[in-house]
C-alpha positions in Angstrom: -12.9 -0.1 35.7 -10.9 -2.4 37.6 -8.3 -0.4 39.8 -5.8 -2.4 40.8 -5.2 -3.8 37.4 -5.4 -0.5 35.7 -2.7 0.8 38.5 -0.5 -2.1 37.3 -0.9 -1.4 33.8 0.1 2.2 34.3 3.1 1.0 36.1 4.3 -1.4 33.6 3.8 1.2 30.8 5.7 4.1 32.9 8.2 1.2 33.1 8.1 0.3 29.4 8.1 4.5 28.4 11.5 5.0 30.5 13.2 2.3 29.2 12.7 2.7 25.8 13.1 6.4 25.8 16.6 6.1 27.8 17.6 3.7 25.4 16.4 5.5 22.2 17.4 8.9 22.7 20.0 9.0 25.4 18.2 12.3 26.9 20.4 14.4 29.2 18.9 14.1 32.3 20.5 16.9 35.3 20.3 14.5 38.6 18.1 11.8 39.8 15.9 14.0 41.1 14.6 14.9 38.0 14.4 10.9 36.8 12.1 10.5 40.0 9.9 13.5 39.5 9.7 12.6 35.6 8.4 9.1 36.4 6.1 9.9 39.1 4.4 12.7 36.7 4.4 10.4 33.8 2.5 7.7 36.1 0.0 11.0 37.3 -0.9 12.3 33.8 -1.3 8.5 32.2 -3.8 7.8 35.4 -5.3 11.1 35.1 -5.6 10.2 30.7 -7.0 7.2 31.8 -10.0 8.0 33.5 -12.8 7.8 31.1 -10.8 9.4 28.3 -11.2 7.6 25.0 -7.9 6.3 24.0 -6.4 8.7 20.8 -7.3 11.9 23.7 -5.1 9.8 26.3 -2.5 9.1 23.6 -2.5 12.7 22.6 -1.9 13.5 26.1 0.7 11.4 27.0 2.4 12.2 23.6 2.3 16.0 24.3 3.8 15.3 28.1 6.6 13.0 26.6 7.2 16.0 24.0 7.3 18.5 26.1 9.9 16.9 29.0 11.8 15.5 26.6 12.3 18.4 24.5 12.3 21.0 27.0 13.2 19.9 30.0 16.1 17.0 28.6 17.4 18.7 25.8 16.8 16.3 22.9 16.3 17.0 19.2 12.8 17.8 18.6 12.5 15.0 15.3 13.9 12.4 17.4 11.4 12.5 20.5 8.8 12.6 17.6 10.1 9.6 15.9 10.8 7.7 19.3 7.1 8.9 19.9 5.3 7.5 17.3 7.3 4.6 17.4 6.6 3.2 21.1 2.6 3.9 20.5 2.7 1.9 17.2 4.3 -1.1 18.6 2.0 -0.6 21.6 -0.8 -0.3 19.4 0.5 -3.6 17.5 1.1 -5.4 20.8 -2.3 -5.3 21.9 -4.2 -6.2 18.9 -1.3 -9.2 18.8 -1.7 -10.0 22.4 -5.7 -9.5 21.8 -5.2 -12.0 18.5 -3.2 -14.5 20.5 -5.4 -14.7 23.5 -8.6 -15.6 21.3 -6.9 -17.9 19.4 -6.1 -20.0 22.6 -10.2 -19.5 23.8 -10.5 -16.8 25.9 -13.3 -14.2 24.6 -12.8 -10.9 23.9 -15.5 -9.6 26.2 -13.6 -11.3 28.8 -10.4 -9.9 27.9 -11.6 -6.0 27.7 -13.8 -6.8 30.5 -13.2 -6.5 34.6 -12.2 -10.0 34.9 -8.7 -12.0 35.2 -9.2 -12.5 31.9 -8.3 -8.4 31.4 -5.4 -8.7 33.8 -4.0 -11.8 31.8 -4.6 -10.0 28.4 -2.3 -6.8 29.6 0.1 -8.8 31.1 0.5 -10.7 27.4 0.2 -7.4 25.6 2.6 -5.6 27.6 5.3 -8.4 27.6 4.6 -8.6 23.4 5.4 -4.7 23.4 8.6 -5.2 25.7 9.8 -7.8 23.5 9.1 -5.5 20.5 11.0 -2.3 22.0 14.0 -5.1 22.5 14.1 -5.5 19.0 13.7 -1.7 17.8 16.9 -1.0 20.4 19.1 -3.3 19.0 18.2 -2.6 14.9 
């Protein structure tokens, strides 16, 4: 595993996870010190999920964090933070195989692109801007 580009990952996504979730369900949040714990525990438990976890047991344990802050902690409606959950993984999930789809397409091997390479760094750059543009869309429809 390449650290530096999995730490930059996990900050884009913590990123990409706030915004959405402040724009999609409006959570009540009690003070900024509560935003700044939130984020710095989101970025713990996704680097903790990351380490040699296959990825449905990390997205199960992301999922259950985001349920459980959300729901508990910021008083939203338990069938919205569901919805709003599924929804970001499935456009994440679409954003990399689109980002994967559009990277071979212009020559650059998949081995290279899930591999410890530039190649892996440009691959989650491309997926993660692809998901940003597609949580753009889902806000505004």
């Amino acid at each position: 595993m390449n650290f530096p580009i999995e730490i930059y990952t996990i900050i884009i996504e913590c990123l990409l996870i706030f915004y959405f979730f402040h724009k999609e369900v409006r959570p009540v949040y009690p003070s900024r010190r509560y935003i700044i714990l939130f984020c710095i525990s989101l970025f713990a438990v996704i680097m903790l999920s990351t380490l040699y976890t296959p990825m449905f047991i990390r997205l199960a344990i992301i999922s259950l964090f985001l349920f459980l802050c959300y729901t508990f902690r910021f008083k939203c409606k338990i069938f919205q933070i569901t919805y709003t959950i599924i929804l970001f993984f499935v456009t994440s999930m679409f954003s990399d195989v689109i980002g994967a789809f559009v990277l071979s397409r212009l020559g650059i091997s998949i081995n290279e692109l899930l591999g410890i390479s530039e190649g892996r760094l440009i691959y989650n750059t491309t997926s993660k801007i692809i998901h940003l543009f597609l949580l753009v869309i889902i806000i505004l429809f």
